[in-house]
Residue, then its C-alpha position, 0 to 999 in steps of 0.5 A: x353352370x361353369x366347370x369348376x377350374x382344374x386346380x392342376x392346371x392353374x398350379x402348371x399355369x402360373x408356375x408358367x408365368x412365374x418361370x418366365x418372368x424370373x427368367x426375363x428378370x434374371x436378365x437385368x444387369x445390376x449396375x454400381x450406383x456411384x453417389x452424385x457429389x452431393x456433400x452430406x449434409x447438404x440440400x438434397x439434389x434432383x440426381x441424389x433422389x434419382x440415385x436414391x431411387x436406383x438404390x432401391x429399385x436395384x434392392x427391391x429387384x434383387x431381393x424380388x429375385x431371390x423370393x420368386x427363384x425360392x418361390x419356384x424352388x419350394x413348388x418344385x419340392x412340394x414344399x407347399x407351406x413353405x411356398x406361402x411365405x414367398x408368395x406373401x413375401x412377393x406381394x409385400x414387395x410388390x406393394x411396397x414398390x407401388x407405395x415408394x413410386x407414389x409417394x416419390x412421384x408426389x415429392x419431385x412432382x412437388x419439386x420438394x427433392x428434400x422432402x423425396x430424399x428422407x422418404x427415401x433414407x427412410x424406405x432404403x435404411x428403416x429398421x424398426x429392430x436397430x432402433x429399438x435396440x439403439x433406444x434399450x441400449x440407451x442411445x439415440x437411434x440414428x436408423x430411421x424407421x420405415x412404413x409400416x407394412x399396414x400403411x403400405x397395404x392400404x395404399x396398396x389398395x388403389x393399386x386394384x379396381x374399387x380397392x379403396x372400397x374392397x380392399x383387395x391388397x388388404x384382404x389378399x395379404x391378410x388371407x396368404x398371412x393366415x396361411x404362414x402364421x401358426x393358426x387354423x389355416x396353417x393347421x388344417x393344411x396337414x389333415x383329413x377331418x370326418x364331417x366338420x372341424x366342430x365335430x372330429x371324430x377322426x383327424x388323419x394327418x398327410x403331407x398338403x395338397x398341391x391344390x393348397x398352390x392355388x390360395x398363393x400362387x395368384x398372388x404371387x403372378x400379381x405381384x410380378x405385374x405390380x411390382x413392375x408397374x410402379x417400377x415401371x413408372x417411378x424409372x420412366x417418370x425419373x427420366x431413366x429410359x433405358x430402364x423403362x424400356x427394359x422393364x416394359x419389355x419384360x413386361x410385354x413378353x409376360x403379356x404375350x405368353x399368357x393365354x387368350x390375352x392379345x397384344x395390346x399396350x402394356x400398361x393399359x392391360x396390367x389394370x386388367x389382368x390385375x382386376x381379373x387376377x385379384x378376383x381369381x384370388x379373392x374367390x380361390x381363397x374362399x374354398x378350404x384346402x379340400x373344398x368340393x368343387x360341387x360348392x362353387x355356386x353356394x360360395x359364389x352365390x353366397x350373398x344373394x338372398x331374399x329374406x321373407x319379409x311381411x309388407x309392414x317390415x324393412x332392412x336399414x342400416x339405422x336402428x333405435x336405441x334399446x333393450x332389443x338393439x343390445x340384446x340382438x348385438x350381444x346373441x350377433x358378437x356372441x357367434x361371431x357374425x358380420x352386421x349387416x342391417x336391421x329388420x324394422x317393422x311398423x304397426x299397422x294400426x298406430x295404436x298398436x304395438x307392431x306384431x312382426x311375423x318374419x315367414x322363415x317357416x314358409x321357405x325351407x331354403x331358411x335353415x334354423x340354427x342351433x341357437x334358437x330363433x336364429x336361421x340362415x341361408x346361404x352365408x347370411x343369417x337371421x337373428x329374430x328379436x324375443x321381444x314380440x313388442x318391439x318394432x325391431x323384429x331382427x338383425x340380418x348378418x353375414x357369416x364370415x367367409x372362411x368360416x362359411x367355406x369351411x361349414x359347407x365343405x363336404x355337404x352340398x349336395x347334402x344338408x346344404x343342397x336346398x341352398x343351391 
C-alpha cells in the first residue's frame, strides 16, 4: 500500500504555487479600456465585444487577485475556516471565466457580435439584488441579471475529464460550500469528538487543523490554471497576442515549478494536471478533518465488493412495480442511502414462487446493521426484502460518502478492520 500523503507537505506545496502564481499575476498591468466609437444604441461592432471582453477579463483579473493575495494571507494567520471562502470564491471565478470564453467563442465564431454583446452586459453588470429592489421599488429593473452560479457549474464541468458524467466542478464547489456554510462540516471543524458523531459523549472544542488546508487548497491551485486557460484562450482567440503571451507565460513558469512535471506545451499539459488535481481533490474531500490515514484503502477502495449472490439471483437497474419495491424504497429513503440496483431473483421450478437465500451469513466481511435485515460492507449496503415470496430479494445501495468517511474515521483497525 502506498504511504498516505503528508498533509504538511501538501499544505507547504500548494501554497508554493499559490505564492507564485500571485507573484506572476501581480505582474499584469492593467491598462484604461477606452470605449470604440460605437454610439449607444447602435449595432454592436466586433471592436466593442472585444473591449467587452477586456472589460471582464481585467475585472475577473483584478478581483482573482485580491481573493487569492486574501487566500494566502488567511493561510499564513492560521485562519483556517476563513480560508474556504477564498478558495470556493476562486474556483467560482475560474469557472465563470471558462463559461464567459465559451459562450463568447460560440457568438463571434457565429459572426453574431450582437448576440456576444448582451452576453457580455449581462456577465459584466448582472445584478440579481438591484434588480430585485428596482422591481420592490416599483420600477422597471434596468441592470440585467447574470448566470446563475448552478448554471455555470454545470458548464464548468466539460472543463474536467468525464466531467459531464462525474461532475467534478460540481461536486468540488458543493464540498468547499459545505465547508462555508453553517452546517456539520463547518462545525465539526472546531472539535474533538469520542467514538462518533452519533454517540458523543465528550466534545472538546480547539481551534482546526492545518491539515483541514488540504479540503481547499487543491481547489484553489485548479482554479489558478483554469481560469487562466479559458483566459488564455478567449484573449488569444479575440485577436489579442500580446495578452495571450503574457498569460501563456505565466502559465509555463507555474508548470516549470511544479514538482516532477517536465516542460511540455502548456496547454496541452493543464488538462493533465487539472485531471490529476481534480482527482487529488475529489479523494481529499472524502476524509474528515481528523480522518486516520490508516482508512485510505477503505475510502479508495470503497465501492469494490462482491455481494453473495446464490445462481438464480441478479442485480439490475430495472425493478417490478409492488408492495416489495415500495416497502424496500421507503427502509433505502428512511437511512438516507444512495440506489444503486436491485436483487432479482428467479425460481427454479416456474411453479414455484422463487426462495432467495442472499449468503450474507457465510462472508463475515458483510456487517449486519442495526435496522434488521439490513448489511453492509464497505460504503455499500444491503436491504434484503421481508417478502420471502417476492421475486426481489433486495435493494443494493450506497452510503453517501461524507457520511461513510465519518463512520469509519477512528475505527479501521478496529470494527472496521475485516473491510480491509
Amino acid at each position: 500500500m502506498p504511504k498516505p500523503p503528508n498533509p504538511r507537505e501538501m499544505v507547504k506545496r500548494d501554497t508554493g504555487h499559490l505564492r507564485l502564481a500571485l507573484q506572476k499575476l501581480d505582474t499584469v498591468t492593467i491598462p484604461e479600456l477606452v470605449r470604440p466609437p460605437v454610439p449607444h444604441g447602435a449595432p454592436p461592432t466586433n471592436e466593442l465585444v472585444i473591449w467587452a471582453v477586456k472589460v471582464y477579463f481585467y475585472s475577473a483579473l483584478c478581483q482573482f487577485r485580491e481573493l487569492l493575495r486574501a487566500t494566502l494571507s488567511l493561510v499564513d494567520a492560521d485562519h483556517i475556516s476563513a480560508v474556504f471562502f477564498c478558495c470556493r470564491g476562486l474556483f467560482e471565478l475560474a469557472a465563470h471565466a471558462y463559461y464567459v470564453k465559451k459562450h463568447v467563442l460560440q457568438y463571434v465564431k457565429a459572426k453574431n457580435p450582437g448576440l456576444a454583446w448582451q452576453f457580455l452586459f449581462e456577465v459584466n453588470l448582472g445584478s440579481r439584488d438591484v434588480r430585485e429592489k428596482q422591481r420592490a421599488q416599483g420600477a422597471e429593473p434596468t441592470y440585467p441579471e447574470g448566470p446563475h452560479i448552478a448554471k455555470v457549474m454545470a458548464c464548468f464541468n466539460e472543463y474536467f475529464p468525464n466531467g459531464q458524467k462525474e461532475k467534478q466542478a460540481t461536486e468540488t464547489y458543493s464540498s468547499l460550500s459545505e465547508f462555508s456554510h453553517p452546517n456539520c462540516f463547518a462545525f465539526i471543524n472546531h472539535f474533538e469528538w469520542e467514538i462518533d458523531l452519533r454517540d458523543m459523549s465528550k466534545v472538546t472544542f480547539g481551534r482546526p487543523s492545518r491539515n483541514l488546508l488540504t479540503l481547499c487548497l487543491p481547489a484553489a491551485c485548479i482554479a489558478v490554471m483554469a481560469f487562466l486557460h479559458s483566459a488564455g484562450k478567449l484573449v488569444g482567440e479575440l485577436g489579442d497576442g500580446g495578452l495571450f503571451k503574457t498569460i501563456e507565460q505565466i502559465v509555463e513558469e507555474l508548470l516549470e515549478s511544479a514538482e516532477s512535471i517536465a516542460k511540455p506545451r502548456p496547454w496541452r499539459t493543464i488538462s493533465w494536471l487539472l485531471a490529476a488535481g481534480a482527482l487529488i481533490l475529489i479523494l481529499l474531500i472524502l476524509f474528515s478533518s481528523r480522518a486516520d490515514p490508516r482508512c485510505a484503502s477503505l475510502l479508495a477502495h470503497s465501492d469494490k465488493v462482491a455481494i453473495p449472490l446464490p445462481p438464480n439471483c441478479i442485480e439490475t437497474l430495472d425493478a417490478p412495480a409492488g408492495d416489495t419495491v415500495r416497502d424496500l424504497e421507503r427502509e433505502r429513503k428512511q437511512g438516507g442511502l444512495i440506489l444503486k440496483s436491485w436483487i432479482i431473483c428467479k425460481a427454479s421450478n416456474p411453479a414455484q414462487a422463487p426462495k432467495p437465500s442472499l449468503l450474507f451469513d457465510q462472508d463475515p466481511r458483510w456487517l449486519p446493521s442495526y435496522a434488521p435485515g439490513t448489511y453492509q460492507f464497505r460504503r455499500t449496503v444491503v436491504i434484503r426484502s421481508a417478502q420471502p415470496a417476492s421475486r426481489v430479494a433486495g435493494e443494493v445501495c450506497l452510503v453517501p460518502w461524507r457520511r461513510y468517511a465519518a463512520q469509519i474515521a477512528g475505527q479501521c483497525d478496529g470494527k472496521f478492520a475485516v473491510w480491509k
